[in-house]
ROLUM-646817 format. One record per residue (C-alpha): residue number from 1; residue in three letters; x, y, z. Coordinates in steps of 0.02 Angstrom, whole numbers, plus 50000, padded with zeros to 5 digits. Example, Ala and Ser with C-alpha at 12.3 -4.5 7.8 and 13.67 -1.06 7.14 Angstrom:
2
1,Ala,50615,49775,50390
2,Ser,50684,49947,50357
This chain:
503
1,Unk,55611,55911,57319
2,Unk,55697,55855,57172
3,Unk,55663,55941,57033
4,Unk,55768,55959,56892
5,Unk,55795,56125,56751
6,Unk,55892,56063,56594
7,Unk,55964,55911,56672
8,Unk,56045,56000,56849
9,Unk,55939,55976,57016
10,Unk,55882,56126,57068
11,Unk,55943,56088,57233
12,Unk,56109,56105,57164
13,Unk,56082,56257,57082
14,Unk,56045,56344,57220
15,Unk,56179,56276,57350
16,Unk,56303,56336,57231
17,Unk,56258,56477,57143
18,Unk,56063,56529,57156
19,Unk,56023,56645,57017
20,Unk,55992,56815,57036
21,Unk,55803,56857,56970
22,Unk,55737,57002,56853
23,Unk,55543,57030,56827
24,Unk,55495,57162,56717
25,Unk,55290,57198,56698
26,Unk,55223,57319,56558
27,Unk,55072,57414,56602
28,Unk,54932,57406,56499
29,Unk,54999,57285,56359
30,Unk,54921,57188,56262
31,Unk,54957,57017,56217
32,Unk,54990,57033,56050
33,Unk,55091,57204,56039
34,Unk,55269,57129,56060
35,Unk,55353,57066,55909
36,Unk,55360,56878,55983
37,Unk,55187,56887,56022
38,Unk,55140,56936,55843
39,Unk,55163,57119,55832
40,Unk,55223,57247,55696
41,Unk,55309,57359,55823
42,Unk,55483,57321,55837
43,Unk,55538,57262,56001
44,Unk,55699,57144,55971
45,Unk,55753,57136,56141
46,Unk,55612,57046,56216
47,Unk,55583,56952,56053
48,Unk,55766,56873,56085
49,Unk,55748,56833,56256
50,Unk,55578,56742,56186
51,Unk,55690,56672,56039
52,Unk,55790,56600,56174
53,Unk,55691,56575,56291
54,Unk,55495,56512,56338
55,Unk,55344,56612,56284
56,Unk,55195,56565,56371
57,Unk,55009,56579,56287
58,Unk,54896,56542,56442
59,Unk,54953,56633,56580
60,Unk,54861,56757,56678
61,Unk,54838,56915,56778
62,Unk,54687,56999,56871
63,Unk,54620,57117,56715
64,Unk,54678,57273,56820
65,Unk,54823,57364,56875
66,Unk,54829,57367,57071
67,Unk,54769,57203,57105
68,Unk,54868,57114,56973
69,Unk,55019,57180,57059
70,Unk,54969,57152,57227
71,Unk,54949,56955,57148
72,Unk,55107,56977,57077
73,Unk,55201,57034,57237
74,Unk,55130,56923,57361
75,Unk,55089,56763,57281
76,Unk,54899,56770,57333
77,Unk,54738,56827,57284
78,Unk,54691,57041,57293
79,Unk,54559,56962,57399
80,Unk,54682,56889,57534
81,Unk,54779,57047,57541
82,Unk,54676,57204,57558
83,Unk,54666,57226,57369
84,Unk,54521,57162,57297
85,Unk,54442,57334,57273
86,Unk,54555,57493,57325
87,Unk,54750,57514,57351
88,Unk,54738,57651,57492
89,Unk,54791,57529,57646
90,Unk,54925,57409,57679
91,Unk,54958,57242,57603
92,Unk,54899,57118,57753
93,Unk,54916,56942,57793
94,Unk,55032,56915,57669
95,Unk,55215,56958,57632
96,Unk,55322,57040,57462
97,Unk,55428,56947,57369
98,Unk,55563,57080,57426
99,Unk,55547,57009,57621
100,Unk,55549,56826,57559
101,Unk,55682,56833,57452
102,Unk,55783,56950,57547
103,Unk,55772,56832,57732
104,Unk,55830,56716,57610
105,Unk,55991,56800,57577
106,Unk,55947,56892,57433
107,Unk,56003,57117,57381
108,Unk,55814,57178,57319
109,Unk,55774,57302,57223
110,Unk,55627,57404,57159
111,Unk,55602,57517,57005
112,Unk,55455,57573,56924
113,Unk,55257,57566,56981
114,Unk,55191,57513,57136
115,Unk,55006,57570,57161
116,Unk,54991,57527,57318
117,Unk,55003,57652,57494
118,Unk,55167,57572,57569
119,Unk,55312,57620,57523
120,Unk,55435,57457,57459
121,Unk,55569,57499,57569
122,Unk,55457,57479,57726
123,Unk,55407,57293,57637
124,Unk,55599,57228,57604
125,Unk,55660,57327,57453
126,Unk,55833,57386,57481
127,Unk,55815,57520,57358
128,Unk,55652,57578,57274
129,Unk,55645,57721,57149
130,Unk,55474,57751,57067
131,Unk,55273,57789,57048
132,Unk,55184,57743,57220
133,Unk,55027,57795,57106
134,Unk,54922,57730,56977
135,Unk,54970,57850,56837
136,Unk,55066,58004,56799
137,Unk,55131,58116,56656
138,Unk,55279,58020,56574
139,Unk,55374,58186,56526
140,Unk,55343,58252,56689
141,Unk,55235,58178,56848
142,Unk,55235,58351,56949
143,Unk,55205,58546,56931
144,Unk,55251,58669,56763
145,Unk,55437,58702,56758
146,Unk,55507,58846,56667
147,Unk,55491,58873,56490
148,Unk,55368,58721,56496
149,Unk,55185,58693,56441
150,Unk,55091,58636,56568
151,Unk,55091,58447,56572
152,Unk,54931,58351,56557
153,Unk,54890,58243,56710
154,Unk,54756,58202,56822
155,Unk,54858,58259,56995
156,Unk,55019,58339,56993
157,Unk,55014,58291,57144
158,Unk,55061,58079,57120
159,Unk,55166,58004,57237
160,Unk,55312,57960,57209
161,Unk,55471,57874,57301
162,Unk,55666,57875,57295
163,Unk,55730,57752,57439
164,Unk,55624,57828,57589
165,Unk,55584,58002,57508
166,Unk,55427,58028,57485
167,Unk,55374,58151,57347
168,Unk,55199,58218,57349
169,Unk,55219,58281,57179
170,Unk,55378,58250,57095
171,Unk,55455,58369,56975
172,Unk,55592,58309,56891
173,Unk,55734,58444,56863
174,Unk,55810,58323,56712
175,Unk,55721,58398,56555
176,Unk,55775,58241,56471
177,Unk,55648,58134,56617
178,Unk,55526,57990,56556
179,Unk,55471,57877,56642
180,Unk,55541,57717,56550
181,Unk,55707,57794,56536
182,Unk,55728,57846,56704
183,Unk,55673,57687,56780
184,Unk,55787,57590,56697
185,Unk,55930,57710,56756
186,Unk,55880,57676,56941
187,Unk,55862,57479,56893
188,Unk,56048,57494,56807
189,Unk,56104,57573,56983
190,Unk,56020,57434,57049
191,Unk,56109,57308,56969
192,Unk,56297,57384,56974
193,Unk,56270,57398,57166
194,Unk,56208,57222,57176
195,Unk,56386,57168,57081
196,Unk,56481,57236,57237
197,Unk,56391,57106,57328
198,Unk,56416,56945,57377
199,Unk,56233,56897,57352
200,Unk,56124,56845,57221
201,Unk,55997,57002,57192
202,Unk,55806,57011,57160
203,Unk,55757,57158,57036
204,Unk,55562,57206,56995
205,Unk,55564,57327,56843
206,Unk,55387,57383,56838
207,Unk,55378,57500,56684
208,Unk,55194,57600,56659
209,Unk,55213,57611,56464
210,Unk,55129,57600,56372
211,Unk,54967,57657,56491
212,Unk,54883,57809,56461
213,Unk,54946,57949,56453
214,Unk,54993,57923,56249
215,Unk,55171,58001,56258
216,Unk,55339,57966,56176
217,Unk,55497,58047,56112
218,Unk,55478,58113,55949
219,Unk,55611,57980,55861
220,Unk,55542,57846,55899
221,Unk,55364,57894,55874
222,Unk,55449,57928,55679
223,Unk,55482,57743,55678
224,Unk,55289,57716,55648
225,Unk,55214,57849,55545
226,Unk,55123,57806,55414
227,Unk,55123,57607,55496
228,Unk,54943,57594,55541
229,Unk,54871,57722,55414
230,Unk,54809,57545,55355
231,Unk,54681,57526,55527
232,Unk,54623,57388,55620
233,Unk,54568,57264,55537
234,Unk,54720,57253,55436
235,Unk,54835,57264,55561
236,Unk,54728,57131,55660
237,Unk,54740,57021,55523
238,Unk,54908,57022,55503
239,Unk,54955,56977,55683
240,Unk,54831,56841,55688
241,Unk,54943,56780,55538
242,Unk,55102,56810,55607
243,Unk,55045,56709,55779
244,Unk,54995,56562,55686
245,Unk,55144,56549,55569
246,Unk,55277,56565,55730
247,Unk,55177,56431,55803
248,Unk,55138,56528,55948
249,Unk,54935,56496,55927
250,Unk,54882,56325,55884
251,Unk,54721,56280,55755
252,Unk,54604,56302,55902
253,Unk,54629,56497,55933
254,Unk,54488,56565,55825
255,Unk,54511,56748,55786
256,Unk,54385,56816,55896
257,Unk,54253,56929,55812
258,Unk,54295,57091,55801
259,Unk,54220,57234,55906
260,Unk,54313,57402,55817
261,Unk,54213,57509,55703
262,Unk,54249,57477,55508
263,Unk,54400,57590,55468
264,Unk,54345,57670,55291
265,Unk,54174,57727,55402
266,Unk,54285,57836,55495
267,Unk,54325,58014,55419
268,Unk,54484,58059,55372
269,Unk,54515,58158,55505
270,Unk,54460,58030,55639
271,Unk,54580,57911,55530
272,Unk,54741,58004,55553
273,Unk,54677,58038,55744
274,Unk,54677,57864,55761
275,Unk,54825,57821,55669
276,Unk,54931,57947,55769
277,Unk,54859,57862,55928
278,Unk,54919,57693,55875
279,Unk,55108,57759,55816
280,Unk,55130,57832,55971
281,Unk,55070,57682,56067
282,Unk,55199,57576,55985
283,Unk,55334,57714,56014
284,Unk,55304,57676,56189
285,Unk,55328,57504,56183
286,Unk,55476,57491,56064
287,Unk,55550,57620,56178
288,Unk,55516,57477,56343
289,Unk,55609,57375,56232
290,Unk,55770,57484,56209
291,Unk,55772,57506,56392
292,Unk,55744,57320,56421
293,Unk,55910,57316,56302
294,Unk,55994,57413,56400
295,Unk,55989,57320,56569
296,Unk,56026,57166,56471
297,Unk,56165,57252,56399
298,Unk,56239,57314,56580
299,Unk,56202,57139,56636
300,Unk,56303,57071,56528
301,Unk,56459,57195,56549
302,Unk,56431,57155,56738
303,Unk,56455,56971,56709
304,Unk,56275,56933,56792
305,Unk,56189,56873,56637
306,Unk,56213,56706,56629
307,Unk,56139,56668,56811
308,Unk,55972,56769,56791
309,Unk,55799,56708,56758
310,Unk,55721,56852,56683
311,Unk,55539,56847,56668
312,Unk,55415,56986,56589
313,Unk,55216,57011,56596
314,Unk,55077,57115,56566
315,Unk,54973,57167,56719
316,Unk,54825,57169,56618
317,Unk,54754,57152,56438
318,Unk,54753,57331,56324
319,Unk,54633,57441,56406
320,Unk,54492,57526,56322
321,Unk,54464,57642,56452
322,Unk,54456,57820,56390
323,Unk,54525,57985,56516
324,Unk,54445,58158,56468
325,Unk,54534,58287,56562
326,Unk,54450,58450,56588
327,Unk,54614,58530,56590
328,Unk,54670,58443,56445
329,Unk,54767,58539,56293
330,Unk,54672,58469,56144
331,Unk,54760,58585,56032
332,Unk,54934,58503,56107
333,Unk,55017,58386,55981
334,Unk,54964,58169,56028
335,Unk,55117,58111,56106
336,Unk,55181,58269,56191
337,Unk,55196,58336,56364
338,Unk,55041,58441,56364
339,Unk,54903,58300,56323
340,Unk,54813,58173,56371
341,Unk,54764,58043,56268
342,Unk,54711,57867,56300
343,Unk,54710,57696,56149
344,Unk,54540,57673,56167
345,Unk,54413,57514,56126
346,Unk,54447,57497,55950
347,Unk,54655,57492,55958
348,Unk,54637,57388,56126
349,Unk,54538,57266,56030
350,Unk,54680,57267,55922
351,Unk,54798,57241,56036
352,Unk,54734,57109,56131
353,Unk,54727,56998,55978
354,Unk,54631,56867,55954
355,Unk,54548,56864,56136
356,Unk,54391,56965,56168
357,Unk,54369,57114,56266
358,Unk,54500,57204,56380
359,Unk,54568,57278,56539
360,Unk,54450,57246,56687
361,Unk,54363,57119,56601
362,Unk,54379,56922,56653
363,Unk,54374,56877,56477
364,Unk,54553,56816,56395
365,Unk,54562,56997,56323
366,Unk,54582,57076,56510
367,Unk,54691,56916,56592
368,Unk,54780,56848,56475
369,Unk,54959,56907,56463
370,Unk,55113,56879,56377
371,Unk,55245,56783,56488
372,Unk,55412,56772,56443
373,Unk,55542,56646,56539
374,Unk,55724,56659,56494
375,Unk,55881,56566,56601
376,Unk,56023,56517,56481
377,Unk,56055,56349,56465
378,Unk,55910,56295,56597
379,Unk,55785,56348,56479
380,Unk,55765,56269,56313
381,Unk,55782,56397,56162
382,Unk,55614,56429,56063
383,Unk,55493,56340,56173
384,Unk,55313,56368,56214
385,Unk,55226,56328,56375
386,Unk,55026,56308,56385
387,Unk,55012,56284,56555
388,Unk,54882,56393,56632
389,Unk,54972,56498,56754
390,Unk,54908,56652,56855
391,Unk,55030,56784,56950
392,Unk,55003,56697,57105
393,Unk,55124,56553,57033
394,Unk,55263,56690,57050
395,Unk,55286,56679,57228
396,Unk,55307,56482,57254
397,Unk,55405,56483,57096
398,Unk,55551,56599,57160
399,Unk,55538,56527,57346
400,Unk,55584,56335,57263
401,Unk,55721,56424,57148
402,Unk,55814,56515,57300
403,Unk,55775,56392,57452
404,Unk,55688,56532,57532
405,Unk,55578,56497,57685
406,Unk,55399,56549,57654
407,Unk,55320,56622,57828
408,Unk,55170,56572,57925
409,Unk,55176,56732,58032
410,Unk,55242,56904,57994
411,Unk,55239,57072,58098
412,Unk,55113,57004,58202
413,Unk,54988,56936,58067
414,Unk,54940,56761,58008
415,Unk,55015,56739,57823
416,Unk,54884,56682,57696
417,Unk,54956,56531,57622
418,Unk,55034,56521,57449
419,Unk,54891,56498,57312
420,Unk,54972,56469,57164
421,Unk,55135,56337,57122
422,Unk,55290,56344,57059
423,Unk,55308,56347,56871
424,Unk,55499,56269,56882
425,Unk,55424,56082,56795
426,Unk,55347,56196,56667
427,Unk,55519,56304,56648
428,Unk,55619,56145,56617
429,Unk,55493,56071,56485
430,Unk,55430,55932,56591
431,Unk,55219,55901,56637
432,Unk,55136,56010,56783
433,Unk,54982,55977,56787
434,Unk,54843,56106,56904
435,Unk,54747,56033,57004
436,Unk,54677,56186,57108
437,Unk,54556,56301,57022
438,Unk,54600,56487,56956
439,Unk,54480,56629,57006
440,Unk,54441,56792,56960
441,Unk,54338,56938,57032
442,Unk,54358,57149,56971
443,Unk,54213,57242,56991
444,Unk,54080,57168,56881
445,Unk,54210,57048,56805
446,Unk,54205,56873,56880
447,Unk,54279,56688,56812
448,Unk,54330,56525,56871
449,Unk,54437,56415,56800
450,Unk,54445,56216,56832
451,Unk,54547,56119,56708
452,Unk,54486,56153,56520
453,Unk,54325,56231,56595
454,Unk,54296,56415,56632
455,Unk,54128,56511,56673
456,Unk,54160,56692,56674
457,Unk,54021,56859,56673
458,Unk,54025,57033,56667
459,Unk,53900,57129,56722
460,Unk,53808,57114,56914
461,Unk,53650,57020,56848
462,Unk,53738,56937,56699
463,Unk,53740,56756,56694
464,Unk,53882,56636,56692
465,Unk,53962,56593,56517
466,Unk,54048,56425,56518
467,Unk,54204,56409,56394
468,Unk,54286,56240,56338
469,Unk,54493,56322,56343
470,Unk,54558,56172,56263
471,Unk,54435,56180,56128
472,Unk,54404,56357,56099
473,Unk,54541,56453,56200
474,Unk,54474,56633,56121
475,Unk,54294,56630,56204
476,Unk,54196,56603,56058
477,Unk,54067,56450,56073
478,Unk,53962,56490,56253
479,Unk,53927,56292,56309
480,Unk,53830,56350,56485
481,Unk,53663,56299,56402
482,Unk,53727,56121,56352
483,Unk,53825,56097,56499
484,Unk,53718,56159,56674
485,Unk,53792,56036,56786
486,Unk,53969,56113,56750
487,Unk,53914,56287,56765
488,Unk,53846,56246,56937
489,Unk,54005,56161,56984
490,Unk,54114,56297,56945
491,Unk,53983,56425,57009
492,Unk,53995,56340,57180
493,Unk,54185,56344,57191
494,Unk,54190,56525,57155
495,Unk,54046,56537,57304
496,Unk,54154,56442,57426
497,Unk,54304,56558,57377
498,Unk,54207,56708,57391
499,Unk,54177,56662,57576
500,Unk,54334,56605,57612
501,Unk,54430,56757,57552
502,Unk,54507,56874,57689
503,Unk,54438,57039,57602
């Protein structure tokens, strides 16, 4: 297939010198809380590979953690892999992104979150060093040590994985740990053993800031106090500003209306509660950014920069999910080691700026996250790409970039096909057009996307909304009772792909 990035078949590329392939994911992000994406908090690394790079503004994830990633990993639905609704079994009938890429030739290499029950190495990681859980204390995942209070979790009893050690509660003995630190020293490792060899590399950099729990070093939650003292609605404002002046939201994106409580109703005490929430929140993600820095930085020194896509996401919108712990310290200071405390609705509405709703939700709010592309000199500086994309597009994207063979059978199982396609026309500027529909299903969340066209519910009995994207991208004008025919068209697809899913 002859396609071509900046001018040089890709074909070419890849006989000669296939790149070697980063993807970083944030947890819990919203898609306006990076810099590029509108945001206050200061996060220059990822705002320069944006600057340089492609920023997309309609691509998707699932609206939840494990299933996005499963997506993201495998190139197909939750529903074709075992993931639709629980992440305590084996990914089936379909393969990783580490054994495709790594038949093909490729060193792979895993740090950060998995949420899933295998263990990468088993499913074609070379290395792996991270959370094989949903969530965990960022200062430390396991039991009390010494001279410690006792850190606020939900199970200090996580799992948790270096190479093919399995932790069942993993206490650090570094008193300097967190998570985003220390996952970007095993994804540095990573890298410097990938420059001994003479292969390109695959690296997956799944970071879990900034989820819940709220927790950050002390200088960097400094960097924000007194920021957001201000509240929402002025901080909302001022993104939705900022996103139309960089050109990054066209004349169509309606601010959405706003679902967080007026901010001079609140006490002063709830104020500074909720200001302290939001500094800290940003601490985490400006902190994601200084680690992103420094891989870029050790990429560099290793010579490997200039012949790696990088890509970043979101594996869902900003959650408004609140955790009460009955253990939890509530006289512990927000952002340390001894509490637990989550954004909540009215910062996640924030956040997710200007879609409606959040995680778990199939409105923009939950699934629509901030994509970065960067390749130097293969992708044009300071573009934008409104293509809409999904995480299954991943998978056939990476296979066309390294020539890798995409199985029919593997360990004894039928391989779900590919569902999504490969974003390299879209990466090189050029017209890719979709011509498959985009579903979603979580729990009571549901959509389906065709074209322009979207229906999408929440709630068991709820009925279908129906959404013109082209016209009103942020979900504000329901069409369904003007337009029943296309309700019932879409409704039918998502039947037929109900049915025909393996879960």
């Amino acid at each position: 297939m002859w396609l071509f990035l900046m001018g040089l078949p890709v074909y070419q590329l890849s006989a000669q010198t296939r790149p070697n392939v980063v993807l970083i994911s944030a947890d819990d992000l919203g898609w306006s809380d990076l810099g590029c994406y509108g945001s206050e908090i200061q996060t220059p690394h990822l705002d320069k590979l944006a600057q340089e790079g492609m920023r997309f503004t309609d691509f998707h994830n699932t609206s939840k953690c494990f299933p996005s990633r499963a997506s993201l990993l495998t190139g197909v639905y939750a529903q074709d892999c075992g993931y639709a609704e629980r992440y305590h079994q084996p990914i089936r009938h379909a393969v990783t992104l580490g054994e495709v890429l790594r038949a093909s030739g490729y060193s792979t290499y895993w740090s950060g979150k998995h949420h899933g029950k295998e263990n990468p190495i088993t499913r074609g990681f070379d290395r792996y060093y991270g959370l094989k859980d949903g969530a965990c204390n960022h200062f430390n995942p396991g039991a009390r040590r010494p001279g410690e209070a006792q850190p606020a979790q939900k199970s200090a009893k996580r799992a948790w994985c270096i190479d093919s050690i399995l932790y069942r509660g993993y206490t650090p003995e570094d008193r300097d740990f967190y998570t985003t630190d220390y996952f970007t020293h095993a994804a540095i490792e990573h890298v410097q053993e990938a420059s001994q060899r003479d292969q390109p590399f695959f690296l997956y950099l799944a970071y879990t800031a900034p989820h819940d729990p709220l927790m950050a070093w002390p200088e960097d939650i400094a960097k924000y106090q007194g920021e957001y003292d201000q509240g929402y609605e002025a901080i909302r404002e001022a993104r939705y500003r900022k996103q139309l002046d960089m050109g990054l939201l066209s004349e169509n994106h309606q601010l959405s209306e706003a679902t967080f409580l007026p901010w001079d109703q609140l006490s002063p005490e709830a104020q500074a509660f909720e200001a302290r929430k939001m500094e800290v929140y940003a601490a985490m993600i400006d902190r994601m950014d200084q680690n992103i820095g420094r891989l870029l930085n050790e990429l560099e020194r290793l010579n490997l920069l200039d012949n790696t896509l990088i890509l970043f996401v979101s594996d869902n919108g900003a959650s408004a999910q609140v955790v009460n712990l009955d253990n939890d310290h509530e006289e512990g200071e927000i952002g340390g080691i001894d509490r637990w405390v989550s954004l909540g609705p009215d910062w996640a509405n924030v956040s997710n700026t200007p879609f409606r709703f959040f995680k778990t939700y199939s409105f923009e709010g939950g699934i629509n996250t901030p994509m970065i592309a960067w390749w130097p000199g293969r992708i044009q500086a300071q573009s934008f790409s409104d293509f809409p994309g999904h995480f299954i597009d991943i998978m056939p994207t990476l296979v066309e970039l390294s020539e890798a063979t995409y199985p029919t059978r593997f360990n004894d199982q039928e391989i779900t096909p590919m569902r999504g396609v490969s974003l390299l026309p879209a990466l090189s500027g050029k017209p890719l057009e979709r011509a498959q529909p985009i579903f979603w299903e979580w729990k009571q969340g549901r959509a389906v996307r065709l074209g322009d066209w979207k229906i999408v519910a929440q709630g068991t009995n709820s009925p279908w909304e129906l959404y013109h994207l082209g016209n009103d991208p942020t979900e504000t004008q329901n069409l369904a009772a003007k337009h029943p025919e296309k309700v019932r068209e879409l409704d039918a697809l998502f039947q037929a792909w109900q049915a025909s899913s393996i879960e």
